[in-house]
C-alpha positions as CSV (number, residue, x, y, z in Angstrom):
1,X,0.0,0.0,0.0
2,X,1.3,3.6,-0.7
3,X,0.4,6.9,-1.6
4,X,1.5,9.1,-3.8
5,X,1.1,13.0,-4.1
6,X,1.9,15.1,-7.0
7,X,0.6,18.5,-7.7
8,X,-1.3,19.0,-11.7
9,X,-2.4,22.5,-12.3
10,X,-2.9,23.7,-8.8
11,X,-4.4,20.5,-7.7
12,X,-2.9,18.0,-4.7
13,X,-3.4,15.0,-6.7
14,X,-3.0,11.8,-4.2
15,X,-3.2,8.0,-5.7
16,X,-3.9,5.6,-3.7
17,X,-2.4,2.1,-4.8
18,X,-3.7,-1.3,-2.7
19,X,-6.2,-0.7,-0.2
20,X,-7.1,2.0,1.9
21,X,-8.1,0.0,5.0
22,X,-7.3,0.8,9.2
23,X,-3.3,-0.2,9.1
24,X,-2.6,3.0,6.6
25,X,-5.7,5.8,6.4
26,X,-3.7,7.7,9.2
27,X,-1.0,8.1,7.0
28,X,-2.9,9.4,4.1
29,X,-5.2,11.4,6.0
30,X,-1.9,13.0,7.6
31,X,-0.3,13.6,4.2
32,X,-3.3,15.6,3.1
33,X,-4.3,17.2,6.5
34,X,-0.1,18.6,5.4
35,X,-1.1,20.1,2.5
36,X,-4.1,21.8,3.7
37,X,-2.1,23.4,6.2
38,X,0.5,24.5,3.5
39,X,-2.4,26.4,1.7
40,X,-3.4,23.5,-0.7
41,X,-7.0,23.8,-1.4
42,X,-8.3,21.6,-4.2
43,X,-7.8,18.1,-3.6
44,X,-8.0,15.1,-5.8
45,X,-8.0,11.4,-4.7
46,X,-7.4,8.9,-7.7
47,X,-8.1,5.7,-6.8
48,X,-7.7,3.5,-10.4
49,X,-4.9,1.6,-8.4
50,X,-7.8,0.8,-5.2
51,X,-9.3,-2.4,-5.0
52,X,-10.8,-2.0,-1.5
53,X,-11.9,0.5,1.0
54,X,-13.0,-0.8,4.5
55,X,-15.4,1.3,6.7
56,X,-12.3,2.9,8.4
57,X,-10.8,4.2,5.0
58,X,-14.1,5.7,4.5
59,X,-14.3,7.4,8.0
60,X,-11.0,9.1,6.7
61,X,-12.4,10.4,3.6
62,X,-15.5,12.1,5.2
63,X,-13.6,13.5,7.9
64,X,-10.5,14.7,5.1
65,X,-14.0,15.8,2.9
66,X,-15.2,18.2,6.4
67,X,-11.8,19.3,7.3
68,X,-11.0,20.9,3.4
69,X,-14.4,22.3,3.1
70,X,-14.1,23.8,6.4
71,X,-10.7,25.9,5.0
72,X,-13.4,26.7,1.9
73,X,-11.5,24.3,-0.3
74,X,-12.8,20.9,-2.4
75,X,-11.7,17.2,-2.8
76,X,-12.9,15.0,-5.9
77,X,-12.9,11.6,-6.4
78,X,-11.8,9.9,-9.7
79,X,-11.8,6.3,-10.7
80,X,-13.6,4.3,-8.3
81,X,-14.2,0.4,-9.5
82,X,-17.4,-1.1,-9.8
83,X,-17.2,-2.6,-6.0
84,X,-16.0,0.8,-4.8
85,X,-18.9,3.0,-6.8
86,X,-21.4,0.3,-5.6
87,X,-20.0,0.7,-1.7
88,X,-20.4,4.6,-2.1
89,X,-23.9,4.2,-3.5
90,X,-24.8,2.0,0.0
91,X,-23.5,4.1,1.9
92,X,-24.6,6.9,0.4
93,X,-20.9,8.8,0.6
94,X,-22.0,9.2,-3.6
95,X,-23.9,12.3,-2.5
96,X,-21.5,13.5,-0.5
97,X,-18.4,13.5,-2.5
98,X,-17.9,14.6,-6.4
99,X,-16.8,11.4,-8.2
100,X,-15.8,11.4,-11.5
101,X,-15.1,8.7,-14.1
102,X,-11.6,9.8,-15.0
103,X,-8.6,11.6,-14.1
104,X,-9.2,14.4,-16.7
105,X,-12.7,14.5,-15.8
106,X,-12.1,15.2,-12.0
107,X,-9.3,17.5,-12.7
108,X,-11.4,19.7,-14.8
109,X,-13.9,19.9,-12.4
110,X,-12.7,22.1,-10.5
């Protein structure tokens, strides 16, 4: 599992290879949360390398989702797999974040 964080246009773009699950969603929530503070503001999370989230890793997206909108910024979502869009559709996290189909999509979104 690892993140990686590179910045496209003004955008913290963060990839998320593996699973995001309880061992590691500190770390990625802490890499972001570092960003924030250093003025970042729009906030990407790819996840085309992500084959699972559990309910931790999506604890850590809802509270990284509050936390940048509270400092008036955003965070997208791009390229959730089937199993991933259908666990955001249960849970109903599909209304609360942006998710887009691509990369390009997301990015341009903002």
């Amino acid at each position: 599992m690892s993140f990686s964080i590179k910045k496209e246009g003004g955008i913290v773009v963060v990839d998320v290879e593996g699973q995001l699950i309880v061992g590691n969603r500190q770390e990625l929530k802490q890499k972001v949360l570092d960003e924030l503070e250093s003025g970042e503001r729009k906030f990407l999370i790819d996840f085309s390398q992500t084959g699972y989230i559990d309910s931790s890793g999506l604890g850590v997206l809802v509270s990284l989702s509050k936390k940048i909108r509270e400092q008036g910024g955003e965070l997208r979502l791009a390229n959730l797999n089937d199993d991933l869009k259908t666990l955001f559709e249960l849970t109903k996290l599909d209304t609360l974040f942006q998710i887009a189909d691509t990369r390009e999509r997301a990015l341009n979104s903002f």
